[in-house]
C-alpha positions in Angstrom: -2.3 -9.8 16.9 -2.8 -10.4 13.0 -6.4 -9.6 11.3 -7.3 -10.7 8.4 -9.8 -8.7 6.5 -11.6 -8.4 2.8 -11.9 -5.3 1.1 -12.6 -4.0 -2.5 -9.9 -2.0 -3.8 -11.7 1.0 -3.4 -12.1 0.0 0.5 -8.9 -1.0 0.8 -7.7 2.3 -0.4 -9.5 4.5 1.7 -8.3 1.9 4.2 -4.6 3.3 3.6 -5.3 6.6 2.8 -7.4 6.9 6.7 -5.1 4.7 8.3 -1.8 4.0 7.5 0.7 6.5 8.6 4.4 7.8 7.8 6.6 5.0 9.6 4.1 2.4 9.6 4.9 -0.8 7.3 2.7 -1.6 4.1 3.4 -5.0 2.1 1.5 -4.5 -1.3 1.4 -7.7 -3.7 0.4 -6.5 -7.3 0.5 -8.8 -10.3 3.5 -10.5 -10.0 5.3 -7.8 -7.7 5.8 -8.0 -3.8 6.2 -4.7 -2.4 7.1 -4.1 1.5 8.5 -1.3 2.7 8.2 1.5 5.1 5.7 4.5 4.3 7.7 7.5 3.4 4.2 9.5 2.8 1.2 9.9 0.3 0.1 12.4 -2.5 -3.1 13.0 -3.3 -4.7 12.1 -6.7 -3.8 15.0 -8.9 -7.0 15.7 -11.9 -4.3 17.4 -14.5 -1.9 14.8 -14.7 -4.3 11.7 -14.0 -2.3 10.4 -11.1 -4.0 8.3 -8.5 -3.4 8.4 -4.8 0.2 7.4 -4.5 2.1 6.0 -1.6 6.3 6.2 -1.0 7.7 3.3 0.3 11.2 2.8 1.2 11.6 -0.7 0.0 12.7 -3.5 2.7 15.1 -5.6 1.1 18.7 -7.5 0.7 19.5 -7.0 -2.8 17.0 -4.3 -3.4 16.7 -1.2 -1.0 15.4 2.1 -3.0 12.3 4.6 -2.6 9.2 4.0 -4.8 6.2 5.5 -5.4 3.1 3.5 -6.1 0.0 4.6 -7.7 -3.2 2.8 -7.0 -5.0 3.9 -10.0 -2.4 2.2 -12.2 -2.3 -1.0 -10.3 -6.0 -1.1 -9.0 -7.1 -4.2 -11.3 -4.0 -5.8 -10.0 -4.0 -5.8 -6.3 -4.4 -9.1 -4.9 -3.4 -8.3 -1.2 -1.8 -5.6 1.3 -0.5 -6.0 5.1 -0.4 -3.1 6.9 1.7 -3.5 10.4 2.6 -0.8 12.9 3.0 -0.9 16.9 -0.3 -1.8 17.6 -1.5 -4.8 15.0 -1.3 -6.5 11.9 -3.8 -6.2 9.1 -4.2 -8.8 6.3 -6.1 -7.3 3.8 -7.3 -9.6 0.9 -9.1 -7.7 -2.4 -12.4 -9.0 -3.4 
């Protein structure tokens, strides 16, 4: 079953950060940037470097397959959607 929700980005973070979970699939579109890939795990905002909650994702891809790590405090303004799928549903969520 697919859901489709809206969220603020600071929603839809503590959506992921309470929800998604190693394993689980989370498509992030950013800017210009399309991001799916399976969660490899999180790490918490950090106060002495500045880093924002961060999520590893091993990218899904033909030509491109590596491990990332995205910060939502550097792309915050730029989040335009995520989709978050595991066993049990699918979850459109569209930033406000």
């Amino acid at each position: 079953m697919v859901e489709e929700v809206q969220m603020t980005v600071e929603d839809a973070i503590e959506y992921v950060r309470n929800e998604v979970k190693v394993g689980d699939v989370l498509e992030i579109s950013y800017n210009r940037i399309y991001a799916p890939g399976d969660v490899l795990g999180f790490t918490e905002e950090d106060e002495e470097t500045g880093e924002g909650f961060r999520v590893g994702l091993q990218l899904n891809g033909e030509i491109l397959n590596q491990a990332v790590e995205i910060d939502f405090k550097e792309i915050a303004d730029d989040l335009i959607e995520m989709r978050h799928i595991n066993d049990e549903k699918e979850l459109i969520i569209e930033i406000l």
